[in-house]
C-alpha positions in Angstrom: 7.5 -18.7 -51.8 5.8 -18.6 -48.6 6.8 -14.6 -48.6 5.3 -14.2 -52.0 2.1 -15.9 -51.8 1.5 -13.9 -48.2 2.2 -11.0 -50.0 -0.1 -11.7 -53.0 -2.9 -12.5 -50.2 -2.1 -9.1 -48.6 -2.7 -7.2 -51.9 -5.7 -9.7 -52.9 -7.2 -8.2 -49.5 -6.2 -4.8 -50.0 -7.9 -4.6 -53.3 -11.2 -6.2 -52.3 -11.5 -3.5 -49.3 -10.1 -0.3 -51.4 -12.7 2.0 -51.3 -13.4 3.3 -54.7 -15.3 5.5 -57.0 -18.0 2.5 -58.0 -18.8 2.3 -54.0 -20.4 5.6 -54.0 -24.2 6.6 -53.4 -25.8 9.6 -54.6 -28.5 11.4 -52.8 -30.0 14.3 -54.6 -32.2 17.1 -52.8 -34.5 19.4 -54.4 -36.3 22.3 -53.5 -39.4 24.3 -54.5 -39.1 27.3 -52.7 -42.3 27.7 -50.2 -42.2 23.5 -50.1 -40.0 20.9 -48.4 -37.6 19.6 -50.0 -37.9 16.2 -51.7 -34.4 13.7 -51.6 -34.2 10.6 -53.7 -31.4 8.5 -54.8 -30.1 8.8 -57.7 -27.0 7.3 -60.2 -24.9 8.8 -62.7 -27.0 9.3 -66.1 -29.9 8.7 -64.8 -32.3 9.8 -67.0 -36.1 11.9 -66.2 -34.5 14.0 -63.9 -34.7 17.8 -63.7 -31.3 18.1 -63.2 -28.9 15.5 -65.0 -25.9 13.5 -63.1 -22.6 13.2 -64.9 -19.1 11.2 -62.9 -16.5 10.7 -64.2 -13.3 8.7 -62.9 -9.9 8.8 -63.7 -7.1 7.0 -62.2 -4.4 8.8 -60.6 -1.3 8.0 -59.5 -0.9 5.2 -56.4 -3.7 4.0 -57.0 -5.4 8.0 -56.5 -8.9 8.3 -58.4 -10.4 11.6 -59.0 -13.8 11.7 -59.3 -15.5 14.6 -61.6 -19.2 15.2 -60.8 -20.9 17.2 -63.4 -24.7 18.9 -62.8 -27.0 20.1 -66.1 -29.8 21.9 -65.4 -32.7 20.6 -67.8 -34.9 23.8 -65.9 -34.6 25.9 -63.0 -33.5 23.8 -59.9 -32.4 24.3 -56.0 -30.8 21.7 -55.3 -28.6 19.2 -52.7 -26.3 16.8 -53.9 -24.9 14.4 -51.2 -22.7 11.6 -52.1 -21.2 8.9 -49.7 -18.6 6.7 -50.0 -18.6 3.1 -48.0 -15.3 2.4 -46.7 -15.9 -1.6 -45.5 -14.3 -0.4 -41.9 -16.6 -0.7 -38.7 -17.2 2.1 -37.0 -15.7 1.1 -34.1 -12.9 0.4 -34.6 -12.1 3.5 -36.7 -11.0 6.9 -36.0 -11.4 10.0 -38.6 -9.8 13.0 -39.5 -11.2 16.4 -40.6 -7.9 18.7 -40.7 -8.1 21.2 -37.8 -11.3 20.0 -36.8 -11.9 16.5 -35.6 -9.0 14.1 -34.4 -10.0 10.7 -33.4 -13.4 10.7 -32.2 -13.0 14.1 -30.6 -13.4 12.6 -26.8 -11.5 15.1 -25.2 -14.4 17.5 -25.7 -17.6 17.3 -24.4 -21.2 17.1 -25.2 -21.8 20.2 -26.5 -18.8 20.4 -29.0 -18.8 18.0 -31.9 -17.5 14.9 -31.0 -18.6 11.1 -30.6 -20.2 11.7 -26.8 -23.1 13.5 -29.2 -23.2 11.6 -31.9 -21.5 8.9 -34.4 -22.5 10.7 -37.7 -21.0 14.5 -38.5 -20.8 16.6 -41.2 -19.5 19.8 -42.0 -18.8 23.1 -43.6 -15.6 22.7 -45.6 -14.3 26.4 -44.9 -13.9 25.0 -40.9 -11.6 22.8 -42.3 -7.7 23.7 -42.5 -8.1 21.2 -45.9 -11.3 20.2 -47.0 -10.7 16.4 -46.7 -12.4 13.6 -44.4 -10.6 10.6 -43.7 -10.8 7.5 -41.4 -8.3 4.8 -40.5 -8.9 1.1 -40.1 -7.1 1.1 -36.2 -6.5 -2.7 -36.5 -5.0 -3.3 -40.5 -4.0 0.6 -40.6 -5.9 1.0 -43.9 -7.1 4.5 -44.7 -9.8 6.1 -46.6 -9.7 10.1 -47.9 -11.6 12.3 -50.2 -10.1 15.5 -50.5 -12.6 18.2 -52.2 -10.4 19.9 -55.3 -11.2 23.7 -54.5 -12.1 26.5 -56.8 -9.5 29.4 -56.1 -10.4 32.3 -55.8 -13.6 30.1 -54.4 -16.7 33.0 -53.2 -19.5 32.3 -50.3 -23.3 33.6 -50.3 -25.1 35.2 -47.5 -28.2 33.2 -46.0 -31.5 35.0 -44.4 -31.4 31.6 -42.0 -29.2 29.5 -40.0 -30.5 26.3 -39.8 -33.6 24.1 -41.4 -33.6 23.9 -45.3 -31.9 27.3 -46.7 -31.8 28.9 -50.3 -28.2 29.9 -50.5 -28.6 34.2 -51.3 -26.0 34.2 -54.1 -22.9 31.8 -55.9 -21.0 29.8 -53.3 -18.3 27.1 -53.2 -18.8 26.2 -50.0 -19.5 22.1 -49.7 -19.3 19.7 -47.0 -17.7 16.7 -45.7 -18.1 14.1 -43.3 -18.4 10.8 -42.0 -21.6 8.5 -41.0 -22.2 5.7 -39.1 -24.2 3.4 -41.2 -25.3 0.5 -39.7 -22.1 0.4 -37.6 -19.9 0.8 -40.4 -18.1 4.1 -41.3 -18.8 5.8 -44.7 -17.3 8.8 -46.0 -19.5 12.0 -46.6 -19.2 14.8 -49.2 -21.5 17.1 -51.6 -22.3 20.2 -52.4 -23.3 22.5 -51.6 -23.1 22.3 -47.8 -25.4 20.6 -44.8 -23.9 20.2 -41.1 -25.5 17.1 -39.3 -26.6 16.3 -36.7 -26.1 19.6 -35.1 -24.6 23.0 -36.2 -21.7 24.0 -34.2 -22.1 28.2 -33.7 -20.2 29.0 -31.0 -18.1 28.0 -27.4 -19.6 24.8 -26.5 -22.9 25.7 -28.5 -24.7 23.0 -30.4 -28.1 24.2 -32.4 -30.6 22.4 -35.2 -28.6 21.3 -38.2 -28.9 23.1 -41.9 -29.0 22.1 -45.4 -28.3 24.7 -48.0 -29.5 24.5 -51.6 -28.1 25.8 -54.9 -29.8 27.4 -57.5 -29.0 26.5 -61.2 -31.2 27.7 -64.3 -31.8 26.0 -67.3 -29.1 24.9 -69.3 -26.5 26.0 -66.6 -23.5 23.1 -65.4 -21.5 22.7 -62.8 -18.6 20.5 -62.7 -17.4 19.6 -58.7 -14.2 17.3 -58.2 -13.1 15.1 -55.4 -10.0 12.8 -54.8 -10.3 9.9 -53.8 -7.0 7.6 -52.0 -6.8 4.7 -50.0 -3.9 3.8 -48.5 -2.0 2.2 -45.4 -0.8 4.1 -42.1 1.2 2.4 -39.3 -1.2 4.7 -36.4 -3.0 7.8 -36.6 0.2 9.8 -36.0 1.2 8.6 -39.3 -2.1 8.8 -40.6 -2.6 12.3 -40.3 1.2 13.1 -41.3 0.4 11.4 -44.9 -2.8 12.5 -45.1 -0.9 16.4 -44.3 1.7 16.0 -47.0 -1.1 14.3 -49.8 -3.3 17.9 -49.0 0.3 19.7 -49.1 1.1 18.0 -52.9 -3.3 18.5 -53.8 -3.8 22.0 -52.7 0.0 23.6 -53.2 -0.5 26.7 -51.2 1.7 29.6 -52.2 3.2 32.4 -50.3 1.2 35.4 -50.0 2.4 38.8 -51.4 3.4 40.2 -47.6 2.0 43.6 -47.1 4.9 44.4 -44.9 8.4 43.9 -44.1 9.4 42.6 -40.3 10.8 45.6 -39.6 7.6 47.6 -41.0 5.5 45.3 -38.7 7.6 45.2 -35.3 7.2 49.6 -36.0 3.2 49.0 -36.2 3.4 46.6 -33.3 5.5 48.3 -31.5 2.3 51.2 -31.1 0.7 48.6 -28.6 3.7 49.1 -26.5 2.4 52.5 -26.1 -1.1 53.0 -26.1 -1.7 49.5 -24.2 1.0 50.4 -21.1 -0.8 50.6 -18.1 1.2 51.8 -14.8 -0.8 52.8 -12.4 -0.6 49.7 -10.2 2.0 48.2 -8.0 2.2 45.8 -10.9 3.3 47.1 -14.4 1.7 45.4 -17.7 0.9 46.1 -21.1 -3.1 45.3 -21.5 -3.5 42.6 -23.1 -6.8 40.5 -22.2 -10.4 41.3 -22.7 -9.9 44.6 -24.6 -12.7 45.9 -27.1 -11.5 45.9 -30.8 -13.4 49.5 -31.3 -11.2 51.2 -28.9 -8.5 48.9 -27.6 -9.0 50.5 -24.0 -6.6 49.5 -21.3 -8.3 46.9 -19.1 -7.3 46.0 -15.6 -7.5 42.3 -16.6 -3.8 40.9 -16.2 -2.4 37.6 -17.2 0.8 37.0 -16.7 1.4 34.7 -19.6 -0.5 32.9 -22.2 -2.8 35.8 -23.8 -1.2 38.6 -22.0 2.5 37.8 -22.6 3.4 40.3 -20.1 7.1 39.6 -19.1 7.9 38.7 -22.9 6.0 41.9 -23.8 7.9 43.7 -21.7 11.1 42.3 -22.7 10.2 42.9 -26.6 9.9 46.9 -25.4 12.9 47.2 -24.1 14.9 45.2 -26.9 13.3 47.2 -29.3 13.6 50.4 -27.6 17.3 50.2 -27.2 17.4 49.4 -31.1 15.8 51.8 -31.9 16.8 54.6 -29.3 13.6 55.3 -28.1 13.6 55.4 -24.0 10.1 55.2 -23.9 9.8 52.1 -24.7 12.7 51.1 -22.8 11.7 52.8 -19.6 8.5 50.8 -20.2 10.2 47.1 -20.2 12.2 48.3 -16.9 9.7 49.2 -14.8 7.5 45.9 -15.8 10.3 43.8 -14.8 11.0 45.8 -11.7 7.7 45.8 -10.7 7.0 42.0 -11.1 10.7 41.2 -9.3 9.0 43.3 -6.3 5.8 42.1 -6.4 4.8 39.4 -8.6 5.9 36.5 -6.9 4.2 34.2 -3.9 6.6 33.4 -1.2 7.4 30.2 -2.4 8.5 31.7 -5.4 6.0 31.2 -7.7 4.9 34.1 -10.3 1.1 35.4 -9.6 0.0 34.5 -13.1 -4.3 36.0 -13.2 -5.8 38.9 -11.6 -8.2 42.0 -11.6 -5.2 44.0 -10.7 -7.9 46.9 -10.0 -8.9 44.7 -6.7 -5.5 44.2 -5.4 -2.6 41.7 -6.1 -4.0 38.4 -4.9 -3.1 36.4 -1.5 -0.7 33.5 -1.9 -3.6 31.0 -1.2 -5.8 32.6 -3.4 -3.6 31.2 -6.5 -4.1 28.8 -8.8 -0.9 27.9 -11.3 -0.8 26.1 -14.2 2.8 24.7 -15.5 2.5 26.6 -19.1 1.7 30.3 -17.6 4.8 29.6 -15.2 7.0 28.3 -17.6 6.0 30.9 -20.1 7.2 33.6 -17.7 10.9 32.0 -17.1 11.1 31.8 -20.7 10.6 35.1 -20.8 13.0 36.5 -17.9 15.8 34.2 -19.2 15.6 35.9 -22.5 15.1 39.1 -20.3 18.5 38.0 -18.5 20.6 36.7 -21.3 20.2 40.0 -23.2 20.6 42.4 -20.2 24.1 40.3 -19.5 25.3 40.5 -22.7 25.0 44.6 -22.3 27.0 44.4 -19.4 23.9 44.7 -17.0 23.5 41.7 -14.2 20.8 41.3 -12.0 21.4 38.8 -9.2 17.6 38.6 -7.9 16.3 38.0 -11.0 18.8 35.2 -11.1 17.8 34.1 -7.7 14.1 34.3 -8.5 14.2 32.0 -11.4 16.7 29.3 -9.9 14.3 29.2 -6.9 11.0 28.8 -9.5 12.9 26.5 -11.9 13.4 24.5 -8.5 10.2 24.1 -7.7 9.5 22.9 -11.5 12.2 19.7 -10.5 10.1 19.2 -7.5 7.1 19.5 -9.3 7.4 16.8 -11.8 6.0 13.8 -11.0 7.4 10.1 -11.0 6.4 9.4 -14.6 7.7 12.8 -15.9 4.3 14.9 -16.4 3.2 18.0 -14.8 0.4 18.6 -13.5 -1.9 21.3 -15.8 -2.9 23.8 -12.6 -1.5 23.2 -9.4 -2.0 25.5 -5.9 0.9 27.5 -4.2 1.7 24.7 -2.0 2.2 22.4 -5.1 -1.0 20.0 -4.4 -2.7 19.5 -8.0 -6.2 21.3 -8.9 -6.1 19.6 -12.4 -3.4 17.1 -12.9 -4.0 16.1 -16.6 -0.7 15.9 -18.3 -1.3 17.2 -21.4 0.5 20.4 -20.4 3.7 19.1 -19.6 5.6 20.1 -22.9 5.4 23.4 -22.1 7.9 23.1 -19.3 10.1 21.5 -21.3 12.1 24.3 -23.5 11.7 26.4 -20.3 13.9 23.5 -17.9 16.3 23.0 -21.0 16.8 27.0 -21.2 17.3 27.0 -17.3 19.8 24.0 -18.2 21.9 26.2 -20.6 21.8 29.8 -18.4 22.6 28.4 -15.2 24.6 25.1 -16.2 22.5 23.1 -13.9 21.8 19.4 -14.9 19.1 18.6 -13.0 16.9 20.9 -15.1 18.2 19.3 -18.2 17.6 15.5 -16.8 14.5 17.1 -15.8 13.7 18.7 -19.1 14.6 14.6 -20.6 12.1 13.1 -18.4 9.2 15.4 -19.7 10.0 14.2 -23.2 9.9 10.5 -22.2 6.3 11.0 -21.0 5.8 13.0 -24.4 6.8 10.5 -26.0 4.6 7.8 -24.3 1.4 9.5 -23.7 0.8 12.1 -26.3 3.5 12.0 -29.7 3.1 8.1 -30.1 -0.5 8.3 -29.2 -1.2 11.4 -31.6 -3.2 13.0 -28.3 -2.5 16.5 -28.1 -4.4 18.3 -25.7 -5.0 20.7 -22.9 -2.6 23.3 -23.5 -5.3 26.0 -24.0 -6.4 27.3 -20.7 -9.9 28.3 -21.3 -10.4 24.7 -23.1 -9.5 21.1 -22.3 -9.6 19.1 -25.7 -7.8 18.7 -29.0 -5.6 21.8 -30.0 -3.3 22.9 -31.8 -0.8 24.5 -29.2 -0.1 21.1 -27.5 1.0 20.2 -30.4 3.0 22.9 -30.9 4.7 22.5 -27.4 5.3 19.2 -28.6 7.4 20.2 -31.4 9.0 22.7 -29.7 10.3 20.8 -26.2 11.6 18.1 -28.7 13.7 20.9 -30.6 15.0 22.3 -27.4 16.0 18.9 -26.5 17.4 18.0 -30.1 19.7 21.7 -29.6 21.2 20.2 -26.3 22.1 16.6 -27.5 24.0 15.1 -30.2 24.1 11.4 -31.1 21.8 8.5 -31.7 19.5 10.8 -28.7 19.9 14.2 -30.8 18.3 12.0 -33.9 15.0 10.3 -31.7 14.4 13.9 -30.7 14.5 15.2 -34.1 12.4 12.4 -35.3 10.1 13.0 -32.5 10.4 16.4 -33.8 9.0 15.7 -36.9 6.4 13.5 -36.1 4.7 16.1 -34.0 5.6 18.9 -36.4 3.1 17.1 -39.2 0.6 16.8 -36.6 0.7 20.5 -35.9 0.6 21.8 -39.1 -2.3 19.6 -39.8 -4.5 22.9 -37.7 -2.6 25.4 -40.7 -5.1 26.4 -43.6 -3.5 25.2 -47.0 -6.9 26.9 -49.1 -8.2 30.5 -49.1 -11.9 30.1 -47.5 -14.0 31.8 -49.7 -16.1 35.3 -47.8 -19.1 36.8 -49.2 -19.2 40.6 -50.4 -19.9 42.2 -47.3 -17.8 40.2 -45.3 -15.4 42.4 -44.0 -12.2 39.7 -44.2 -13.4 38.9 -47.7 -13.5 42.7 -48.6 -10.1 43.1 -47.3 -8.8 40.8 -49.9 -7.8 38.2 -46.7 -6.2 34.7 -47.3 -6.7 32.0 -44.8 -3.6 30.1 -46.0 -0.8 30.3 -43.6 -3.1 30.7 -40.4 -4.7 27.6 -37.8 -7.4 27.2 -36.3 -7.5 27.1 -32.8 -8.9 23.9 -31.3 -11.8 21.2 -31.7 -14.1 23.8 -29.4 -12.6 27.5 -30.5 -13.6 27.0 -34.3 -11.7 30.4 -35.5 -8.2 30.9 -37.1 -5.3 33.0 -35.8 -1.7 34.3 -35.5 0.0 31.7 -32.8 3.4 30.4 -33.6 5.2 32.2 -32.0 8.5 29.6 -32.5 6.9 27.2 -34.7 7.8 28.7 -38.3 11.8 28.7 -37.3 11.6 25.0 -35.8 9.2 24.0 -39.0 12.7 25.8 -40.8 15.2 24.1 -39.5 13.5 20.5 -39.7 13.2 21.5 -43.2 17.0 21.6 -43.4 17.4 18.9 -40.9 15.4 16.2 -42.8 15.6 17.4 -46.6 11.4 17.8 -46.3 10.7 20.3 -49.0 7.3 20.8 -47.8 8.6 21.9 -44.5 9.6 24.8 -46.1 7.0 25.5 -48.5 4.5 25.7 -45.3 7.3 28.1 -43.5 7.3 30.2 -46.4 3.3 30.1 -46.6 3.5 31.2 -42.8 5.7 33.7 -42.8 4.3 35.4 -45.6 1.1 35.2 -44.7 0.2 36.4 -41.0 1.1 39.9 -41.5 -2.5 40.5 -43.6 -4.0 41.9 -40.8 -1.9 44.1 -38.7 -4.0 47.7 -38.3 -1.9 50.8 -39.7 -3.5 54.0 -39.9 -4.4 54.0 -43.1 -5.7 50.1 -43.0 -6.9 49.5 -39.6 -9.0 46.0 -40.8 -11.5 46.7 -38.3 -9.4 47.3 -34.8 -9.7 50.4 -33.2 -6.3 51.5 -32.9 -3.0 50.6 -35.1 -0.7 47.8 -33.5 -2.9 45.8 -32.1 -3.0 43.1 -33.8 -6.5 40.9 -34.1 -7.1 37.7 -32.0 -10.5 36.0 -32.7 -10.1 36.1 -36.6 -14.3 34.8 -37.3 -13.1 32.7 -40.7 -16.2 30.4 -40.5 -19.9 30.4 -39.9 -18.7 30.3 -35.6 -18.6 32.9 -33.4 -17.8 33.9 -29.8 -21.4 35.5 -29.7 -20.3 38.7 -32.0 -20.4 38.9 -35.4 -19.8 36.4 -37.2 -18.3 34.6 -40.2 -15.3 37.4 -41.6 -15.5 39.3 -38.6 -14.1 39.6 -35.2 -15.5 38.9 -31.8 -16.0 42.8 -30.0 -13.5 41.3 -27.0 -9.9 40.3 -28.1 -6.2 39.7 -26.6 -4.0 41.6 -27.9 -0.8 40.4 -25.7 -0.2 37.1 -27.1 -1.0 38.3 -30.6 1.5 40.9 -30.7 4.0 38.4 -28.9 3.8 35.9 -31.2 4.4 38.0 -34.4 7.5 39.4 -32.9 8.7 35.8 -31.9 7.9 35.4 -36.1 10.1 38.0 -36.9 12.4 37.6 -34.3 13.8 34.5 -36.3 16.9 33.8 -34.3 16.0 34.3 -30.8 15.9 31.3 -29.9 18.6 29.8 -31.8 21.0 32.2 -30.6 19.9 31.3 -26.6 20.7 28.0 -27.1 23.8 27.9 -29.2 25.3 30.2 -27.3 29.1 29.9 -25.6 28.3 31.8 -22.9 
């Protein structure tokens, strides 16, 4: 009895705190253009109004509402509607969620990104959302509050003659907003249409300008009908938050695969052209170009990093596969003489790999470098590949071998006590930024060591990285710091995440083989929480929008680079396999979405999609109203990185690469 009336309390409680549609507040902007607006507030029906104000509620399964707001023109109006939802949970002890935007209270990044440092109160464009939902959980009872905007597909986006103050929108848009506010110290939910970003507008890197209201026109007689879901509910953490909240947008928005232009091996052909037109050998050093080239004419730079966006070793590799499947020496004299020239050249004498140069001023000094634990374990990952394929042809290649027992070493020697590594670290191992938030990226690298070499100190090195995952960043849904131009919330920690747990899941079996693959799985929802599930909507002129581009299927970046991309690179074959692992049907649907999507804009001769040369695929994909200073919204920046791009598509159709390392006999 005492079970049952506990439990009757509990719901008594959860029902007078469930945020519903009766909470919300309307606040209705209009504008005579030439005039300031005017903004009053307004309920549904009300009558006297140029503009009349229709909701509508229905009640949705578990305990779902979904609110219809319906607009009638009664004459010729611009106008704001703004609606705000109280969710009875304090500010304080809250965090929100705007899907591949804003995790927590964004505190990783600083002033001049969005995040709580600037101010308590944000609200946004919905197309810089990967769903356009906003969300906050109560961090003490675990409650949680969504609304999830129900999008018009195909949706369609209007050009403005301004970019902040009050704007006329230039045409029909879809584009709303959502957000949160700090009212009073309490946190309310924020969504309308059509868009405002408050308190500031964020345009670019680490740039923060005057915030914006748009207005919509409609003419006499004319409605508009906008629709919203509402959905309260309970999450354990954040973690589990955000992995609901993923799989509610996943069931809402049901993305479909997109219609691929190409097949794999049409793609790794195209691809296969920046092996050849971006091969640079005129250095002691060998490399395919791959940093700061111009999308007009793809140009060869001296610019040479050695792993995250140049890929150079896997690059290489990725030549000479291909060229000896496809009988093309080229290509495969190409891969040789990278891997030659960084086995003679590209190490420190401790035995590290020189990762970032200016090649055009001469190979750096030892004590001029600076490592960080992903670029180094990016370029063993790549050599034991390199080394596992040359061996099974019958080729061996002893210092090679040497080489990378001696760097995988110094990775054991690295770690420190509690199992992290530091992010960038000097060539006599003392830290220059010790933040941990790198350390997964070491970890498939030590377990690969583990299986060429049969050594288990890399494998009990590779378990202790995962125990710190574990601790510090899975069960505390932080992920960041894997980028290394930005230090905040991304998306490839989390990736590393889910792939170090894999790796580790492939090696053990057991009660240990299930935590990783639940470990597995909790950071695979958190990842996929950066990956678009809606097609942002481009106006005519727009040159993605013109090419017929769909978002869904590709992530944005991180809380400060506000632009979508191609990296996966292993992440569609893990997302696979946990599919068949845990009997998640939505693991696959997204893998399909993926798949099929990333190929829309690869540059062939006849469709180059705005890159100067075909192959090379584009970087800095401009999917929003952010920029890196070119451009624009459905555009690219002029400077790109082609490496990692082309690296990471072949790793997407390269589908059992990984697999077969690690299962391997031999």
């Amino acid at each position: 009895m005492k079970t049952l009336r506990t439990l009757a309390m509990s719901l008594v409680m959860l029902a007078a705190t469930t945020a519903t549609a009766a909470d919300l507040n309307y606040q209705l902007s209009l504008k005579q253009p030439g005039n300031d607006a005017t903004t009053m507030t307004v309920s549904p029906g009300q009558q006297g109004l140029p503009v009349m104000l229709n909701q509508q509620v229905k009640g949705l399964a578990d305990g779902q509402q979904l609110l219809t707001v319906t607009l009638t023109a009664r004459e010729r109006v611009y106008f704001n509607l703004g609606i705000a939802l109280p969710t009875g949970i304090k500010t304080a002890e809250a965090d929100f969620y705007l899907p591949g935007f804003w995790y927590h209270k964004n505190l990783r990044s600083p002033r001049e990104a969005p995040s709580f440092h600037t101010s308590e109160s944000w609200n946004v464009r919905d197309d810089r959302l990967s769903s356009p939902l906003t969300g906050v959980i109560d961090l003490a009872s675990g409650r949680t509050v969504s609304v999830l905007r129900q999008v018009e597909q195909p949706g369609c986006d209007a050009l403005t003659t301004h970019q902040e103050g009050e704007v006329i929108l230039g045409g029909p848009s879809t584009i709303g907003y959502v957000g949160f506010d700090n009212a009073q110290g309490m946190a309310t939910l924020t969504f309308g249409y059509p868009y405002i970003e408050t308190p500031k507008r964020y345009i670019r890197k680490l740039t923060l300008t005057p915030p914006i209201k748009a207005f919509a026109r409609l003419d006499k007689g004319q409605t508009l009908t906008l629709s919203w879901i509402i959905r309260t509910t309970r999450a354990q953490d954040y973690g589990q938050f955000v992995s609901q909240t993923w799989q509610h947008c996943m069931d809402q928005l049901r993305p479909e695969p997109v219609v691929p232009l190409y097949s794999p091996e049409q793609m790794k052909a195209q691809l296969a052209n920046y092996f050849r037109k971006g091969y640079v050998d005129k250095y002691a050093l060998k490399f395919h170009s791959g940093h700061g080239l111009r999308c007009d004419d793809c140009v060869p730079v001296d610019h040479v990093q050695l792993g995250f966006c140049g890929r150079v070793l896997l690059n290489g590799f990725n030549a000479l596969e291909y060229g000896e499947q496809t009988a093309d020496q080229e290509l495969v004299r190409m891969g040789q003489d990278i891997f030659q020239s960084w086995l003679e050249h590209g190490f420190t004498a401790r035995g590290y790999f020189k990762e970032d140069m200016h090649i055009a001023q001469g190979i750096p000094a030892d004590q001029d470098c600076v490592h960080s634990i992903r670029q180094q374990s990016e370029a063993v990952y790549a050599v034991l590949h390199y080394l596992r394929y040359e061996r099974l042809q019958g080729r061996k290649h002893k210092e090679w071998e040497q080489k990378m027992r001696t760097l995988l070493d110094r990775m054991v020697e690295l770690l420190k006590p509690d199992g992290h590594y530091a992010r960038k670290f000097r060539d006599d191992n003392s830290d220059v930024d010790a933040s941990g938030g790198s350390t997964p990226s070491a970890t498939s690298t030590l377990v690969m060591g583990y299986k060429y070499f049969k050594d288990k100190r890399y494998l009990e090195a590779a378990r202790r990285t995962v125990g710190y995952l574990e601790e510090n960043i899975i069960s505390k849904s932080d992920y960041f710091s894997s980028t290394l131009d930005a230090n905040c919330e991304d998306k490839e920690a989390a990736i590393s995440a889910v792939t170090a747990t894999y790796y580790m899941a492939m090696m053990t079996r057991g009660q240990e083989r299930q935590h990783y693959v639940d470990l597995c799985r909790q950071a695979a929802n958190f990842a996929l929480s950066w990956y678009y599930l809606w097609d942002v909507p481009f106006a005519q002129g727009q040159m993605l929008g013109d090419l017929g581009f769909h978002s869904r299927g590709w992530s944005n970046v991180s809380v400060e680079n506000n632009h979508i991309d191609v990296f996966v690179f292993e992440l569609p074959h893990i997302v696979e396999w946990l599919a068949q692992e845990t009997g998640e049907q939505r693991l696959q649907q997204i893998h399909d979405v993926i798949f099929s999507s990333l190929n829309q804009l690869l540059p062939t001769p006849e469709r180059l999609c705005g890159i100067g040369v075909p192959g090379f695929n584009p970087e800095v994909v401009q999917h929003t109203c952010w920029d890196y200073g070119r451009n624009g919204k459905g555009f690219y920046n002029d400077i790109f990185a082609p490496g990692w791009t082309v690296a990471s598509l072949w790793e997407l159709y390269s589908p059992r690469r990984t697999a077969d390392f690690l299962t391997a006999k031999k």
